[in-house]
C-alpha positions as CSV (number, residue, x, y, z in Angstrom):
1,X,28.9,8.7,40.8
2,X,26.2,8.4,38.9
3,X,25.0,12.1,39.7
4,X,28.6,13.2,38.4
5,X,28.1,11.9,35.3
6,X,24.6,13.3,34.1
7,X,25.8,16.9,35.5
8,X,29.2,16.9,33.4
9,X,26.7,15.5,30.2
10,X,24.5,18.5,31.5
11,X,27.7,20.6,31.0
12,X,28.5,19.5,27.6
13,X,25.4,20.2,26.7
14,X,24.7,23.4,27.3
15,X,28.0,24.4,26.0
16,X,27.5,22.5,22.6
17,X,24.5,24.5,22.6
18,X,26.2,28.1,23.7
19,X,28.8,27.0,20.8
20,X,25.9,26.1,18.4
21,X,24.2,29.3,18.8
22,X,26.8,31.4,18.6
23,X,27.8,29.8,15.6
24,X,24.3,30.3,14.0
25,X,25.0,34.2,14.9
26,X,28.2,34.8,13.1
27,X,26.3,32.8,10.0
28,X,23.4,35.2,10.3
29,X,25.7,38.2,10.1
30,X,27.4,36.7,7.4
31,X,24.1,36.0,5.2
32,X,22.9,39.8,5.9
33,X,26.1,41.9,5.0
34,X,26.2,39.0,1.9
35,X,22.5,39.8,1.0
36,X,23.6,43.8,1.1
37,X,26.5,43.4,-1.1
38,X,24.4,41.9,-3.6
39,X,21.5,44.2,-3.4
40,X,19.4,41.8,-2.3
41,X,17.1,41.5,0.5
42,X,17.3,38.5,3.2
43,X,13.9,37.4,4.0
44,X,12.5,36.0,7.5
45,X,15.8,36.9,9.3
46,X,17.1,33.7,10.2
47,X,19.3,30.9,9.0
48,X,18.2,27.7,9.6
49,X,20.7,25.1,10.2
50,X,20.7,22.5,7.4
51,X,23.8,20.0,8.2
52,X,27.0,19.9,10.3
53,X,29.5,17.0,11.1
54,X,33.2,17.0,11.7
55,X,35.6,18.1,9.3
56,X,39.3,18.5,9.3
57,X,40.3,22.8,8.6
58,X,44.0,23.2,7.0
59,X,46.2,22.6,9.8
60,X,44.7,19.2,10.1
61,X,42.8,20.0,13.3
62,X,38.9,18.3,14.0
63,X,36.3,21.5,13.6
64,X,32.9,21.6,13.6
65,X,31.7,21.8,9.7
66,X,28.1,23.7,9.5
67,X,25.2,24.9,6.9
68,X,23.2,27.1,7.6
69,X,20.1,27.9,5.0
70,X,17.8,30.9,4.4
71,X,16.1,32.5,2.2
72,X,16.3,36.2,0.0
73,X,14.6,37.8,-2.7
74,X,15.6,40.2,-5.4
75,X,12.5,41.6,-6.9
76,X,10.4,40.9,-3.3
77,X,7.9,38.6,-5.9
78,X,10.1,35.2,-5.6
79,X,11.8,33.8,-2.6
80,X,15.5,32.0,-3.1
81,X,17.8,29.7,-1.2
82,X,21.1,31.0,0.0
83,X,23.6,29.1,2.1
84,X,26.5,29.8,4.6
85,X,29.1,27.3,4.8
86,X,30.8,27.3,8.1
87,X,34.6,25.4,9.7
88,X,34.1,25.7,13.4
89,X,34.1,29.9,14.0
90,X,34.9,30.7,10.6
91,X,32.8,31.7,7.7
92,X,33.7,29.6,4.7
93,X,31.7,30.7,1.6
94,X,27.9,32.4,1.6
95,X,26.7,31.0,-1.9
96,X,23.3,32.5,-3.4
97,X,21.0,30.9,-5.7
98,X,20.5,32.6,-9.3
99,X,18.1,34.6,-9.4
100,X,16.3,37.7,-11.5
101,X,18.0,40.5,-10.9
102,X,15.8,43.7,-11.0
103,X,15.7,45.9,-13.7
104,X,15.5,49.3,-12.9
């Protein structure tokens, strides 16, 4: 029995994890189309996850609330924070530090 039980936590493990990294893909494809839009370039090409916990979405269901961090530059001199703020699958909001915006 007790074999049962550390094969289904095995289980639930790797499919947090499948979940978890497919999550941190959508929030890296998110911060690069974001960082193109605003002319700016993403830096490193990761996110980085900063938080998550559970949150309720609009309906009322329990969803997986995530952070994700990384970082850009505008002027390649100075590196900012940016931030992608996921509910479960969905992309909430990618917000972008101010920064100096190049003169050209």
């Amino acid at each position: 029995m007790l074999n049962l039980f550390f094969i289904c936590m095995l289980l639930l493990i790797g499919y947090y994890w499948s979940i978890s990294m497919k999550a941190r893909e959508v929030a890296f494809k998110a911060a690069v189309a974001h960082c193109h839009k605003m002319d700016v370039m993403l830096l490193d090409d990761y996110v980085a996850l900063n938080g998550q916990w559970l949150k309720r979405d609009g309906q009322g269901k329990v969803k997986v609330w995530r952070s994700f961090l990384f970082e850009f530059s505008s002027t390649g001199d100075e590196r900012y924070h940016g931030k992608v703020v996921m509910l479960g699958g969905m992309v909430l909001s990618v917000q972008l530090e101010a920064h100096r915006i190049q003169e050209e």
